[in-house]
C-alpha angles and dihedrals in degrees: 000000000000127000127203135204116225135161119217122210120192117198109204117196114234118259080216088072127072125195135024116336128173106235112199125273088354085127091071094053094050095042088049092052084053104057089049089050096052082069105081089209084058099051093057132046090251093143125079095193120066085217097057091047092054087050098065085041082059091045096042088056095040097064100054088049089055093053095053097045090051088049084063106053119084117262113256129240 
């Protein structure tokens, strides 16, 4: 098992402040979300297991990456 060592930080709005205000690096979260929702097994609990779960998460967020990667590379000839 690998373990990974991450710090979380967690941005909170100000109750001071009415209306709408960009908190920072909130567009990654929700962009993230997005792509995982694109995936209709990831919008639903389908799945009994948590891992399996994880797994089409995984997938969700994997095919996006490789489209980008491939978008990358030269045409071939």
């Amino acid at each position: 098992m690998s373990r990974v060592r991450l710090t979380l930080e967690i941005v909170k709005r100000d109750d001071d402040v009415s209306g709408f205000v960009v908190l920072p690096r909130r567009w990654v979260v929700e962009r993230t979300l997005s792509w995982i929702s694109q995936r209709r097994r990831c919008v639903r609990d389908y799945e009994r297991l948590s891992e399996h779960h994880e797994a089409m998460v995984l997938w969700a967020l994997i095919i996006p990456m490789g489209r980008r990667l491939a978008s990358g590379s030269p045409e071939p000839t």
